[in-house]
C-alpha positions in Angstrom: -9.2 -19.4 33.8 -7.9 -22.2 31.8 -4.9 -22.0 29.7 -6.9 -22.4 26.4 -8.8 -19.5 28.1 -6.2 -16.9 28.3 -5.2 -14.4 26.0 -2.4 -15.7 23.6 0.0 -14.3 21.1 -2.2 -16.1 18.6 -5.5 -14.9 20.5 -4.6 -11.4 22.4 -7.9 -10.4 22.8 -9.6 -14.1 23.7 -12.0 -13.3 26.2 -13.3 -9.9 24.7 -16.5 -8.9 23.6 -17.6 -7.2 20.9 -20.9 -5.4 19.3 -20.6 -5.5 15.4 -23.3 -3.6 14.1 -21.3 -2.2 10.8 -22.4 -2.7 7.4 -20.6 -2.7 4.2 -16.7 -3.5 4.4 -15.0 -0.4 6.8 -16.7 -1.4 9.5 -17.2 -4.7 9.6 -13.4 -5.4 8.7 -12.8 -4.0 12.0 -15.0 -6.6 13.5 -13.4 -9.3 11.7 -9.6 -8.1 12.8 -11.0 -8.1 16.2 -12.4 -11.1 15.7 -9.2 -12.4 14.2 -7.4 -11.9 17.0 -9.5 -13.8 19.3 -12.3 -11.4 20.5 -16.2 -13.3 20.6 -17.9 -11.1 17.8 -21.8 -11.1 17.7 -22.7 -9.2 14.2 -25.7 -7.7 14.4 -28.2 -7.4 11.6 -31.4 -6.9 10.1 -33.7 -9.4 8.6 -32.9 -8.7 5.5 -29.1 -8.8 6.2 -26.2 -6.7 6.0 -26.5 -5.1 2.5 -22.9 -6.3 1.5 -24.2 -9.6 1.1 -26.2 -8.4 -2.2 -23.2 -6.5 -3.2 -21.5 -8.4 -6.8 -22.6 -11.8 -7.1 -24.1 -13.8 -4.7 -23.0 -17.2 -3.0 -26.3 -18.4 -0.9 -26.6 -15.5 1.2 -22.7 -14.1 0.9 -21.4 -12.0 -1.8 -17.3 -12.2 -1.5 -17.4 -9.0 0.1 -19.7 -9.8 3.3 -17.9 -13.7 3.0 -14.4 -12.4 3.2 -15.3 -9.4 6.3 -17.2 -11.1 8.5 -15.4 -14.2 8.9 -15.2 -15.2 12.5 -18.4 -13.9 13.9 -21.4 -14.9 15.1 -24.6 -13.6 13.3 -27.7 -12.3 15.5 -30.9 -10.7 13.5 -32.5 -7.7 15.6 -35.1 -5.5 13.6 -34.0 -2.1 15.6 -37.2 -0.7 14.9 -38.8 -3.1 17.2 -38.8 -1.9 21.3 -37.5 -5.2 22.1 -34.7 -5.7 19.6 -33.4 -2.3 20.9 -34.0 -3.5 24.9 -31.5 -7.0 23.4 -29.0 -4.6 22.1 -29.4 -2.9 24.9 -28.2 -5.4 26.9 -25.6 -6.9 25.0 -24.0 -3.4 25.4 -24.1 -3.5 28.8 -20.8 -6.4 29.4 -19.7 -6.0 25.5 -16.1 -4.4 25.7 -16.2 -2.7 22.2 -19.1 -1.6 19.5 -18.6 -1.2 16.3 -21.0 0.7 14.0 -21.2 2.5 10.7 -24.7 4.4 10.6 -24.7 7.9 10.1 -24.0 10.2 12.4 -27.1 10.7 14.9 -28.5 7.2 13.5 -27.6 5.1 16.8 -28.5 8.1 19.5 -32.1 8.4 18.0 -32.2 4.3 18.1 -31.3 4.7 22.1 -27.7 2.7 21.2 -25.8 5.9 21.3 -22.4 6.4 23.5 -23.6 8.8 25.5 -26.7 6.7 26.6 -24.7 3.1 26.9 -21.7 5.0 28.7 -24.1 5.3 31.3 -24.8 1.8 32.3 -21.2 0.3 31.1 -18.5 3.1 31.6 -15.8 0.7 30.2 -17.3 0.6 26.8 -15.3 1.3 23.6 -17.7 2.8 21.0 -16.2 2.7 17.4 -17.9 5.2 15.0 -17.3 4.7 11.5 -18.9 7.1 8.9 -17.9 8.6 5.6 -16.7 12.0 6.8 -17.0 12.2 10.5 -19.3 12.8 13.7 -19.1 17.1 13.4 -18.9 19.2 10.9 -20.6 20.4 7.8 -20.4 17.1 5.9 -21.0 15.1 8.7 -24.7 14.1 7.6 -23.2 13.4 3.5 -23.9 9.9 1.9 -20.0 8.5 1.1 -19.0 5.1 -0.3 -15.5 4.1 -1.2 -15.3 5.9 -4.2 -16.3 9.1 -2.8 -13.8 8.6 0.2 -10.9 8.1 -2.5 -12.0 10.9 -3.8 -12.6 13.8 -1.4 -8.7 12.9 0.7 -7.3 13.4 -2.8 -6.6 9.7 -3.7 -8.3 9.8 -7.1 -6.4 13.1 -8.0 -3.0 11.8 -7.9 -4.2 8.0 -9.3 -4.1 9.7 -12.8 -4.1 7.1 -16.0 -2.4 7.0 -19.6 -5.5 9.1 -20.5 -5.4 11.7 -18.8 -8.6 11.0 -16.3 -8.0 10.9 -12.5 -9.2 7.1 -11.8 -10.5 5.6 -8.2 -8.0 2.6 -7.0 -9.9 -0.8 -8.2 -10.2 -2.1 -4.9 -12.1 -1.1 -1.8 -9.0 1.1 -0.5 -10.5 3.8 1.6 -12.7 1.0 3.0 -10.2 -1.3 4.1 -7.7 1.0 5.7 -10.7 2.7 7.8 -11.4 -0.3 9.4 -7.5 -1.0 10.0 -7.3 2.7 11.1 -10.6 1.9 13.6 -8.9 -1.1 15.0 -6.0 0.6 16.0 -7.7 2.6 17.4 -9.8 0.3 19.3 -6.8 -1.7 20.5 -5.1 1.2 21.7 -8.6 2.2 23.9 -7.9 -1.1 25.6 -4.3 -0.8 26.1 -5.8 2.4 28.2 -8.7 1.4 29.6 -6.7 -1.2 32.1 -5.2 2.0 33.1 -7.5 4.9 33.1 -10.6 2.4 34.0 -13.2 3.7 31.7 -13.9 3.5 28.0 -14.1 6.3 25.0 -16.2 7.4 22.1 -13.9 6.7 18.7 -14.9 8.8 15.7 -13.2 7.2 12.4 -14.3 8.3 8.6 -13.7 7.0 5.7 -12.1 10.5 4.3 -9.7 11.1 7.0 -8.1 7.5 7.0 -7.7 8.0 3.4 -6.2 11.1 3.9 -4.0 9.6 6.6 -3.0 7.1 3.8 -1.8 9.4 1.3 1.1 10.3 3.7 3.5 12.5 2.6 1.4 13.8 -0.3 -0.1 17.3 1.5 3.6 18.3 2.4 4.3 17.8 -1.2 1.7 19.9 -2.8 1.7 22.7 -0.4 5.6 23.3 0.1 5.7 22.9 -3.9 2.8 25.2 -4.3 0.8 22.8 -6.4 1.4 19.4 -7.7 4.8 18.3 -7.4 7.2 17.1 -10.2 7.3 13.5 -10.9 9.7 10.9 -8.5 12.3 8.4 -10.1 11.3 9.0 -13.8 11.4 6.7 -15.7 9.6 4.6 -12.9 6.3 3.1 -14.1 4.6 0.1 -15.7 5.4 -1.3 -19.1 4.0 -3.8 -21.5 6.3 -6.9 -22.4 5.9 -9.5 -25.5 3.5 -11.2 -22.6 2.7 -9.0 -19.8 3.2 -5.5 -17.8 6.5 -4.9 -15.3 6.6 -2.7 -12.6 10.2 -0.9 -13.2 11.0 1.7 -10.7 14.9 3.2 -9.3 15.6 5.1 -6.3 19.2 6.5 -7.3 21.1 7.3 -10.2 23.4 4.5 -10.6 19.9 2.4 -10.4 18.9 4.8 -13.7 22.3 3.6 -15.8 22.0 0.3 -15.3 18.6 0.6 -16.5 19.7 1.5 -19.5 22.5 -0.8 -19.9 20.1 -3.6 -19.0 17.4 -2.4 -21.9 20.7 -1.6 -24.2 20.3 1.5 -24.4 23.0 3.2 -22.8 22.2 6.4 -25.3 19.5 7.1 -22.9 22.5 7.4 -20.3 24.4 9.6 -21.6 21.9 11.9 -23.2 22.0 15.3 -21.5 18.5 15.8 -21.3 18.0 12.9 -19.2 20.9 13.5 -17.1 19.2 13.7 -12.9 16.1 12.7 -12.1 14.6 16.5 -11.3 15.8 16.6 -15.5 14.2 13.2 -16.3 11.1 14.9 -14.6 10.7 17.4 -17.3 10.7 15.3 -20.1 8.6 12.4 -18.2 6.6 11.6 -21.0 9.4 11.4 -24.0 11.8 8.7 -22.0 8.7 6.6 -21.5 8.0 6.4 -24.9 11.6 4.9 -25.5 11.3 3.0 -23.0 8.1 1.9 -24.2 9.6 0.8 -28.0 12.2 -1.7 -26.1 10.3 -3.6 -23.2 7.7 -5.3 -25.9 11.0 -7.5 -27.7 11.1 -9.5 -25.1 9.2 -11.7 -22.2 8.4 -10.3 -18.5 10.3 -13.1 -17.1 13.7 -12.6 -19.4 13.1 -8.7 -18.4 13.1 -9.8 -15.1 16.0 -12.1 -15.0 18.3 -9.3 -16.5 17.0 -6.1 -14.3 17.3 -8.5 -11.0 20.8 -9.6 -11.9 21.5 -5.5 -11.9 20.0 -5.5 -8.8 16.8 -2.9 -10.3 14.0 -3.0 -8.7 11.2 -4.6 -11.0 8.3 -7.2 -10.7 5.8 -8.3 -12.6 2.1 -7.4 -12.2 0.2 -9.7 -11.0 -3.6 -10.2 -11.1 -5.3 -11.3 -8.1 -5.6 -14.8 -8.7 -2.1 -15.0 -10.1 -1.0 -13.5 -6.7 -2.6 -16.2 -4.8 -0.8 -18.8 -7.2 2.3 -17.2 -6.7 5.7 -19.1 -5.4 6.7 -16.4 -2.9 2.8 -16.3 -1.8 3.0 -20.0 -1.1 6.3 -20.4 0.8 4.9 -17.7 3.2 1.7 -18.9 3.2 0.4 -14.8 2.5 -3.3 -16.0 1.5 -5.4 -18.4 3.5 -8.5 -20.1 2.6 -12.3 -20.5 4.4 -14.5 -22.9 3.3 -17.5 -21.3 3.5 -21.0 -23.1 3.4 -23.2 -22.6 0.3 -20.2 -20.6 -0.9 -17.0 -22.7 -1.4 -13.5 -21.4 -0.9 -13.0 -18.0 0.2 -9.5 -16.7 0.0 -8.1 -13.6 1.6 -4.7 -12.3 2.4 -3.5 -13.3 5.8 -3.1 -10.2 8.0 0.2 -9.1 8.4 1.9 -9.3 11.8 -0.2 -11.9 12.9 1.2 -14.9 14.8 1.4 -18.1 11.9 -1.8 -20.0 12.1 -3.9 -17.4 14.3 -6.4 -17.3 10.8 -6.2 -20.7 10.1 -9.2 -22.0 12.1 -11.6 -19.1 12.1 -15.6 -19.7 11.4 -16.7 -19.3 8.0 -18.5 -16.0 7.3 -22.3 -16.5 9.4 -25.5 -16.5 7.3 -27.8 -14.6 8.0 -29.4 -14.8 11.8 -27.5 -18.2 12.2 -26.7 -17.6 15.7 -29.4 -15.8 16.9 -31.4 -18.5 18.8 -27.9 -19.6 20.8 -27.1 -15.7 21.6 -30.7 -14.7 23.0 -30.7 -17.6 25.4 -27.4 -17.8 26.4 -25.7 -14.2 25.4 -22.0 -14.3 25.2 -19.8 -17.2 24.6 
C-alpha cells in the first residue's frame, strides 16, 4: 500500500467502501461525512434520481439540497425492481464495508438487500438504517419528514414564537443531526469490527436523534412537572435601528451590567426583577423595556458597548451574511464546490475535521454519471 493509499488524519477512512442508497438529506449526509473523510462512496439511485434533487429549485439535475449531501460520491442508477439491478447490488454488498439506507422499514428485506440476507455472504458488513421513527414498534411503518421529526421529540414545542404558535426550526435540523447521529454510529461499528471481526445492523430515526438533540429538556419538564420556567431572562433577540441581537447572561453580575450598558440601571435595582427565578415571572414585562431601548441605536454600537462589559451578545446573521462574515473567513468555516451545471455550492466545513480534508472533494454526481465506470470495474 502506497503512502497516498493509507489512511490519513485528513482521510481516516481511505480505503473504505460504502453502499449509499439514502434519499433525501438524513441519510445521504451520512454518506457524504463518510465520504468526507475519505471512504469511496457509490450512491445508488433510480432512474429518475434521488428525489432531493427536485426538492426547491433546480440547478441541471441538483437542487441545493441533493448538491450540498452528496458531494463526494460516485453516482450508479439501478432500477431495484429489475432482477439484475438487485443481483449488482447484490454484489456490491458483498466487499462494501458499510450501507447506508433510508427506506422504510421492511422496504430493503422484501427487495433481497436486507441485513439479515447480506450478513450472510459478508459478515463484516455495517448496515445503517435510517427511518423516521425506527425499525420496531407501533410507528415504525409512519410516513416522517423533518418537520414531523421536529415535531414528535418535542423540538417544535419548545421553539415557541412572539405569537404564541409552536414553530419547526427553519432548517432541516432533525435531518442533519440523524445523519451525524448515524455516522457516529457507523464509525464506532468500525472502531469494533477490527476487534470483534464482524459487522452490525444500525437502527437510526429521525425522532430519536432529535430527541437525543434536545438534551437536557426531558429532565427539565419531568422533575418540574411540566414546562419549566424560563433561563436567564431577559435573554432573547431584539430589534436594533438596523437589525436583531442575540443578548443572553449566564449570572447576575452579567444582568447589571446589562442594564448599565442599555442605561437603565432602574431595571437593576427594581425589586421585581431582582434573581433570575424573579425575572422568570415577569418574562414578558422586562422584554418590553428592553424592547423600547435597543431600537435608538445600531446593532454594531449595541455591540461595541455590551462586548466592552464583557455580555454575551451577537448579531443575527442570515445565511449568506454568515458566509460573508470576518470570523467565518479567518477560519475558513464555509467552503465552496463548484459544481457542473450548478455553480458554486457553499457549505459549512465540518467541524473537527483536519484543515483542507474538504477542500478537494468531487462536486455533487448527476445522475447515473458513474454508472458505466462502476459496473465494469466495481470499486475504486
Amino acid at each position: 500500500m502506497t503512502a497516498s493509499s493509507q489512511p490519513s488524519h485528513e482521510a481516516p477512512f481511505r480505503g473504505l467502501r460504502v453502499l449509499d442508497f439514502g434519499q433525501g438529506v438524513a441519510s445521504p449526509y451520512a454518506g457524504y461525512l463518510l465520504a468526507a473523510n475519505g471512504a469511496d462512496v457509490i450512491k445508488v439511485e433510480p432512474p429518475e434520481g434521488d428525489w432531493s434533487r427536485r426538492l426547491g429549485t433546480t440547478y441541471g439535475s441538483h437542487s441545493a439540497l441533493s448538491a450540498v449531501y452528496n458531494r463526494g460520491k460516485r453516482s450508479l442508477v439501478l432500477d431495484l425492481k429489475k432482477p439484475e439491478a438487485i443481483a449488482t447490488a447484490r454484489k456490491l454488498a458483498a466487499t462494501a464495508d458499510v450501507l447506508v439506507e433510508g427506506f422504510r422499514p421492511g422496504v430493503m428485506d422484501r427487495l433481497g438487500l436486507g441485513y439479515d440476507a447480506l450478513s450472510r455472504d459478508n459478515s463484516r458488513l455495517i448496515y445503517l438504517s435510517i427511518s423516521g421513527f425506527g425499525q420496531d414498534g407501533p410507528y415504525a411503518q409512519r410516513p416522517c419528514s423533518d418537520s414531523v421529526g421536529q415535531a414528535f421529540a418535542g423540538l417544535v414545542s419548545v421553539n415557541v414564537g412572539a405569537d404564541g404558535i409552536p414553530h419547526r426550526v427553519g432548517a432541516t435540523l432533525s435531518d442533519v443531526c440523524t445523519g451525524l447521529y448515524g455516522f457516529q454510529a457507523v464509525s464506532t461499528a468500525l472502531f469494533a469490527r477490527n476487534a470483534v471481526g464482524n459487522g452490525r445492523h444500525i437502527d437510526v430515526s429521525l425522532s430519536q436523534s432529535t430527541a437525543a438533540l434536545l438534551g437536557h429538556k426531558f429532565a427539565e419538564h419531568v422533575l418540574e412537572g411540566g414546562a419549566p420556567r424560563l433561563l436567564n431572562v431577559p435573554a432573547g433577540s431584539y430589534r436594533t435601528s438596523d437589525g436583531w441581537i442575540m443578548v443572553t447572561l449566564v449570572t447576575e453580575a452579567q444582568y447589571v451590567r446589562l442594564c448599565s450598558a442599555l442605561q437603565r440601571e432602574d431595571l437593576a435595582k427594581h425589586p421585581r426583577f431582582a434573581s433570575f427565578a424573579m425575572r422568570a415571572d415577569c418574562a414578558s414585562e422586562l422584554a418590553a423595556e428592553l424592547q423600547k431601548v435597543f431600537p435608538t441605536d445600531t446593532t454594531a454600537s449595541w455591540l461595541k458597548r455590551l462586548h466592552a462589559l464583557d455580555i454575551i451578545a451577537d448579531r443575527i446573521l442570515s445565511p449568506s451574511e454568515w458566509v460573508a462574515n470576518e470570523q467565518v473567513e479567518a477560519t475558513r468555516g464555509s467552503l465552496c464546490t463548484v459544481t457542473p451545471n450548478v455553480g458554486d455550492v457553499v457549505a459549512a466545513r465540518t467541524p473537527g475535521k483536519a484543515a483542507n480534508s474538504e477542500e478537494h472533494l468531487r462536486p455533487a454526481p448527476d445522475i447515473g454519471q458513474d454508472s458505466a465506470a462502476i459496473l465494469s470495474g466495481g470499486w475504486s
